[in-house]
C-alpha positions in Angstrom: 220.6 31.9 -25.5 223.9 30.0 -24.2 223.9 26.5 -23.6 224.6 27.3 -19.7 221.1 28.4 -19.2 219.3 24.9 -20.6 220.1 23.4 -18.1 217.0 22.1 -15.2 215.0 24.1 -17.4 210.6 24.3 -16.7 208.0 26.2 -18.4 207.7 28.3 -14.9 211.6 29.5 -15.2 210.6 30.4 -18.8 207.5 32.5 -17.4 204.8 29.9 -17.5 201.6 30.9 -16.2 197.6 29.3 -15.1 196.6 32.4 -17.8 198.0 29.8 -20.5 197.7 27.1 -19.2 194.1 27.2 -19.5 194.2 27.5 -23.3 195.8 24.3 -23.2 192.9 22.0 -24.8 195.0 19.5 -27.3 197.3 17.1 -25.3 199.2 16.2 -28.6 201.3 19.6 -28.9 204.6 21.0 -27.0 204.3 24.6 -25.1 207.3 26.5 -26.3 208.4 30.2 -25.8 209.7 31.9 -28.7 212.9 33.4 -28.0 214.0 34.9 -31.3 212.2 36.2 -34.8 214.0 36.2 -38.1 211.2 36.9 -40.0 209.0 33.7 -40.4 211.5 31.6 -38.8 211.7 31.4 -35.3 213.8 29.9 -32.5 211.8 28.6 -29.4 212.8 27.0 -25.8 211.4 24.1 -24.0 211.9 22.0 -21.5 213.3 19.6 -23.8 215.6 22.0 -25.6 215.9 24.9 -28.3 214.4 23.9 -31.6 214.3 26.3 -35.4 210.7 26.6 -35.9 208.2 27.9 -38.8 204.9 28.1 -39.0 202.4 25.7 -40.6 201.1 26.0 -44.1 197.2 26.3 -42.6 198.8 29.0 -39.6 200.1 30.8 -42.2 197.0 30.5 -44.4 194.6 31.7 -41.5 196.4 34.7 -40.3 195.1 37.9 -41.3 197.3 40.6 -39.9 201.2 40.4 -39.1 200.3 40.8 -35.4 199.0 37.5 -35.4 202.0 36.0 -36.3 204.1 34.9 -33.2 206.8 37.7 -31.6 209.7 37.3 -29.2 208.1 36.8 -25.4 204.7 34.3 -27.1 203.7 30.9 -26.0 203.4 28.5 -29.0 201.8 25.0 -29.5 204.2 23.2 -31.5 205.6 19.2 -32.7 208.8 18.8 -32.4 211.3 16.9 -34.3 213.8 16.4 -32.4 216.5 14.9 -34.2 216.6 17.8 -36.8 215.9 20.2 -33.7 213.2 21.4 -35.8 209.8 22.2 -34.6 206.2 23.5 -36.5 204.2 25.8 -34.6 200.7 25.1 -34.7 198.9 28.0 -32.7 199.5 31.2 -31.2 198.2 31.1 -27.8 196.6 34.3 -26.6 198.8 36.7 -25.5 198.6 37.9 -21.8 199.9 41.3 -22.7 201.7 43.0 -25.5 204.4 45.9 -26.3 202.7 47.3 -29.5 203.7 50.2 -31.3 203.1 51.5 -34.7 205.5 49.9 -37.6 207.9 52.8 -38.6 206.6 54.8 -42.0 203.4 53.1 -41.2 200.2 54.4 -39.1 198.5 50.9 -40.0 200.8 48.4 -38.9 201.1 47.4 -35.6 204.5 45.9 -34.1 204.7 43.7 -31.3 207.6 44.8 -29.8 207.6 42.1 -27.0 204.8 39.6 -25.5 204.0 38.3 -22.2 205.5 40.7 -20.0 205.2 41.4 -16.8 207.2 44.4 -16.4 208.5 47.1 -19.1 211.6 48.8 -17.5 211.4 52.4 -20.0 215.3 53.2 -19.9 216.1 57.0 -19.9 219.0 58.4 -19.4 220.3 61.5 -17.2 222.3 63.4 -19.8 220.8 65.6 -22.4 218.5 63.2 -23.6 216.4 63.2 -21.1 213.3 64.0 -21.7 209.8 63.9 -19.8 207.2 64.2 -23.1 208.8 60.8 -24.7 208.6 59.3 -20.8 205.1 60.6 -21.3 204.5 58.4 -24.3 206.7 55.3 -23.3 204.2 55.8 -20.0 201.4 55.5 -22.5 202.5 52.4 -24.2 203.4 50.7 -21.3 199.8 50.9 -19.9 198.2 50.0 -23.0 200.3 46.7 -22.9 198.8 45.5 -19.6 202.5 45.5 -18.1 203.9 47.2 -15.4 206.1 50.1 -15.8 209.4 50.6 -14.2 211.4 53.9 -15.0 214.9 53.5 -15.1 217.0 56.3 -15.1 220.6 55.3 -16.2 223.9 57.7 -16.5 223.5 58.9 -12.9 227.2 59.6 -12.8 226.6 62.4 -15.5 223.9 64.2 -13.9 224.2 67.1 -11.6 220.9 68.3 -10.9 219.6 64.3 -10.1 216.7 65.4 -7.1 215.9 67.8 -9.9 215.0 65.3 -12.6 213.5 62.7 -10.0 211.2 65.4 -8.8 210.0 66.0 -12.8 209.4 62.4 -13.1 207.4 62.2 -9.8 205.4 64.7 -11.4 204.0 63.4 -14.2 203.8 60.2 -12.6 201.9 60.9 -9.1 204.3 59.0 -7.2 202.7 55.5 -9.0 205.5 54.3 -10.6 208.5 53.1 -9.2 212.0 55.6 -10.2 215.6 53.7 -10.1 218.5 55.7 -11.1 221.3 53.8 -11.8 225.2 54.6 -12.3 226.9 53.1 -15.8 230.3 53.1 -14.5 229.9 51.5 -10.8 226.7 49.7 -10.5 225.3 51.8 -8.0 221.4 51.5 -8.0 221.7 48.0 -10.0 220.9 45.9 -6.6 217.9 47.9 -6.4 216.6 46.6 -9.9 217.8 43.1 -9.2 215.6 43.0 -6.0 212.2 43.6 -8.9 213.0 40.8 -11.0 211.8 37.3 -9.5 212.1 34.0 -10.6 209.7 33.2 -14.0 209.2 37.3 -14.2 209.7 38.2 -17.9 210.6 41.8 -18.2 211.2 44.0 -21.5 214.1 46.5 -22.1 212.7 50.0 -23.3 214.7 53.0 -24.6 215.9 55.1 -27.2 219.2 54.4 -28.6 222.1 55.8 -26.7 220.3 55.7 -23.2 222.7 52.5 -22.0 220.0 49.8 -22.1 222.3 47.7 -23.6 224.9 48.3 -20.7 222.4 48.1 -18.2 220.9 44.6 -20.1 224.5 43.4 -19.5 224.5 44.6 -16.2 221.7 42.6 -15.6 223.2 39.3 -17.5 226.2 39.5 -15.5 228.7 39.7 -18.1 228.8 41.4 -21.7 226.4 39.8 -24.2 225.1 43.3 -26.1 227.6 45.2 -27.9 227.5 49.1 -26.4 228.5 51.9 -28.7 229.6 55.3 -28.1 227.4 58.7 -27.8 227.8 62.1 -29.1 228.9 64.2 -26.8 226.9 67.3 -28.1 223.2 65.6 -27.7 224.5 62.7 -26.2 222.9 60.8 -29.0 223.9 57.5 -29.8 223.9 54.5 -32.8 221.3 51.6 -32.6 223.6 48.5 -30.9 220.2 46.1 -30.0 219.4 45.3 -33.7 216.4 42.7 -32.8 214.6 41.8 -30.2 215.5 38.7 -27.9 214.7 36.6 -24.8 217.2 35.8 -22.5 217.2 34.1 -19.0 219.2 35.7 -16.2 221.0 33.8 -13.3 218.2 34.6 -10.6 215.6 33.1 -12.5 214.1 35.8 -14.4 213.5 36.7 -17.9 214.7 39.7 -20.0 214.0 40.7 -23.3 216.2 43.1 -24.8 214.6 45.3 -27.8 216.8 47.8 -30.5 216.2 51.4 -29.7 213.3 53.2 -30.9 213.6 56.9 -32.3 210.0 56.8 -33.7 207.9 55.9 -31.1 204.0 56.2 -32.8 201.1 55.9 -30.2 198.8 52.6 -30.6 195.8 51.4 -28.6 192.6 53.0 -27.3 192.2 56.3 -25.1 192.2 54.2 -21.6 195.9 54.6 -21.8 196.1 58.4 -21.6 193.7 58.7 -19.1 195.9 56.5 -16.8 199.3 58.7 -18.2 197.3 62.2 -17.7 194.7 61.2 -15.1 195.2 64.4 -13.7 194.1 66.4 -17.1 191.7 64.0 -17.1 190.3 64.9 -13.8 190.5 69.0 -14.5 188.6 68.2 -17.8 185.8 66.4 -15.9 185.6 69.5 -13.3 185.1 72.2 -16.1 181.5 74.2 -15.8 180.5 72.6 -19.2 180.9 68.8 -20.4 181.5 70.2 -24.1 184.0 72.4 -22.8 186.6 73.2 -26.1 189.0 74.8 -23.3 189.0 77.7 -25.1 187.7 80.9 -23.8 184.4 79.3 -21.5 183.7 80.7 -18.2 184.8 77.7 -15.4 187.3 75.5 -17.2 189.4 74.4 -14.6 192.5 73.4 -18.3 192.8 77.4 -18.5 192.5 78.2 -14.7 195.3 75.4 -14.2 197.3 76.4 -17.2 197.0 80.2 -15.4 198.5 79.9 -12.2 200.7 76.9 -14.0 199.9 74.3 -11.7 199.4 72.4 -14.7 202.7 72.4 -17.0 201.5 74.0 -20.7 204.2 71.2 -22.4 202.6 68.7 -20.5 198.7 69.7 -22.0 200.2 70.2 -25.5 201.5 66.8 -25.6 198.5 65.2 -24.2 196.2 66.9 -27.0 199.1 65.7 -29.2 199.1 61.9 -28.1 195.1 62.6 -28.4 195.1 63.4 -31.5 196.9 60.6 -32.7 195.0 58.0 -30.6 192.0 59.2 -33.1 193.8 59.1 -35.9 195.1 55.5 -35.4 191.6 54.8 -34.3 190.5 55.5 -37.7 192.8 53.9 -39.8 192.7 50.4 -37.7 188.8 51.0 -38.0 189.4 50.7 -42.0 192.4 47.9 -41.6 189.8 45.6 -39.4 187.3 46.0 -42.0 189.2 45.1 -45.0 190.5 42.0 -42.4 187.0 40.6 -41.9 186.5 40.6 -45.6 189.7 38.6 -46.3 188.8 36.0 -43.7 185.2 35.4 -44.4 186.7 35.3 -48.5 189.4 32.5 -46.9 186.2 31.2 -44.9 184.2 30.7 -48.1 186.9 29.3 -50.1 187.4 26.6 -47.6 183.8 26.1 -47.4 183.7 25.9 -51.7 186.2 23.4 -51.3 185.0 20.8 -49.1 181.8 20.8 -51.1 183.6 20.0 -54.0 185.3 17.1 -52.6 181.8 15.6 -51.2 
């Protein structure tokens, strides 16, 4: 974060809200966003500037699962030391929403990608890597966050068959979520996206590599702060250019947090999500004859009447048994990784309690 952008800075430019300031019980702490992770170091912003923070031997001692330790986008109590611009973080306040996915390699880990955010813009772009079941599971995400989704649809300039792909979008979205297709090379569609963001609105960049988030997150900057790479012309893949996540403030007031591009994109969360993404699967399932229906060969199931005269898309219904299937298998496994987490604190919750009886 440049220097240029300190300036006349307030916890509401930075995205402040009542929902944290009600945690706010201990007077004798700083608020501070975090801004950047390297690891268990962390850089943070307040009004009174940008300090190098860690956590504190006891916040490090309590914390039972990596989510728990602060992301990029989280509100932190911390003391400062200002001379050293050094700070401690203290606590974690509670987070108002979260970007989770699962850790790459890993169906037990979960990632924040980016806290706190109003607004996911899921970056996709026009050319052959567009695809609608990955906007299906970025859809999926983003609801399970408790942010807003925005689809941006970037490399207009490159597509010919545009009221095509807008059309496919509309229809796995139902017309709830708002489209913007933007042109790389001229701007075109960018005031459109400008007009979302407001003052104190924190909003996360989401894409696969080679999509131009990073041209359209410099877009939005005003000036080139990401590096851009080249894409293949054959699959119009491209190389990874974010390589961490980061929180930056635009001119207008609002907030961005620019994430590296995700090829594996594992499902996290509970089922609400995919009834939200495929609310209209949803709705046939909850019309068939019979409540068990398996949708196989039943008399009255509405899955095979629609999959029939294909007013319901066969991809579409593959991928949400997919995405379902994997919803219960992450279920599971976090089931086991919560239970083995209990047990570790209430072993850390005894040994403190050992402790200060030997010291009576």
């Amino acid at each position: 974060m440049e220097e240029t952008n300190l300036k006349n800075i307030t916890l509401q430019k930075l995205g402040w809200q009542e929902f944290f300031e009600k945690q706010i019980t201990d007077s004798g702490f700083s608020v501070a966003r975090v801004v950047l992770q390297h690891k268990y170091l962390y850089r943070v912003i307040n009004a009174n500037g940008e300090f190098i923070a860690e956590p504190t031997g006891k916040f490090t001692y309590e914390v039972t699962t990596k989510k728990d330790f602060p992301a990029v986008g989280d509100w932190v109590l911390i003391t400062e030391m200002p001379n050293e611009k050094k700070a401690m973080i203290h606590k974690l306040l509670d987070r108002k929403s979260a970007f989770i996915r699962q850790a790459a390699g890993s169906k037990t880990v979960d990632q924040i990608v980016a806290s706190n955010v109003d607004l996911v813009f899921i970056v996709q772009s026009l050319n052959h890597d567009f695809n609608l079941r990955r906007l299906e599971r970025y859809l999926l995400l983003a609801y399970e966050s408790k942010s807003k989704p925005i689809i941006i649809l970037t490399k207009k300039d490159l597509c010919s068959d545009l009221d095509e792909k807008l059309e496919m979008v509309d229809d796995i979205t139902f017309g709830a979520v708002p489209v913007i297709a933007v042109d790389n090379k001229n701007g075109n569609g960018l005031d459109a996206v400008h007009e979302i963001i407001e003052s104190g609105t924190t909003i996360a960049l989401i894409g696969s590599s080679g999509v131009g988030k990073s041209t359209l997150f410099n877009a939005l900057m005003g000036k080139n702060v990401a590096e851009t790479g080249d894409i293949r012309e054959d699959d119009s893949m491209g190389r990874h250019t974010t390589t961490h996540r980061e929180l930056f403030l635009l001119e207008n007031g609002g907030i961005v947090i620019d994430t590296p591009g995700m090829r594996e994109l594992q499902v996290t969360g509970s089922g609400q999500s995919a009834q939200t993404t495929f609310s209209d699967i949803e709705e046939l399932i909850s019309e068939c004859r019979f409540s068990d229906c398996s949708h196989g060969n039943e008399p009255g199931c509405r899955i095979n009447e629609a999959l029939s005269n294909k007013s319901l898309c066969y991809n579409r219904y593959s991928n949400y048994l997919k995405l379902q299937k994997e919803l219960a298998y992450v279920a599971r496994r976090q089931k086991q990784q919560d239970t083995i987490n209990n047990k570790r604190s209430n072993k850390r919750t005894n040994e403190r309690g050992n402790e200060k009886w030997k010291n009576l």
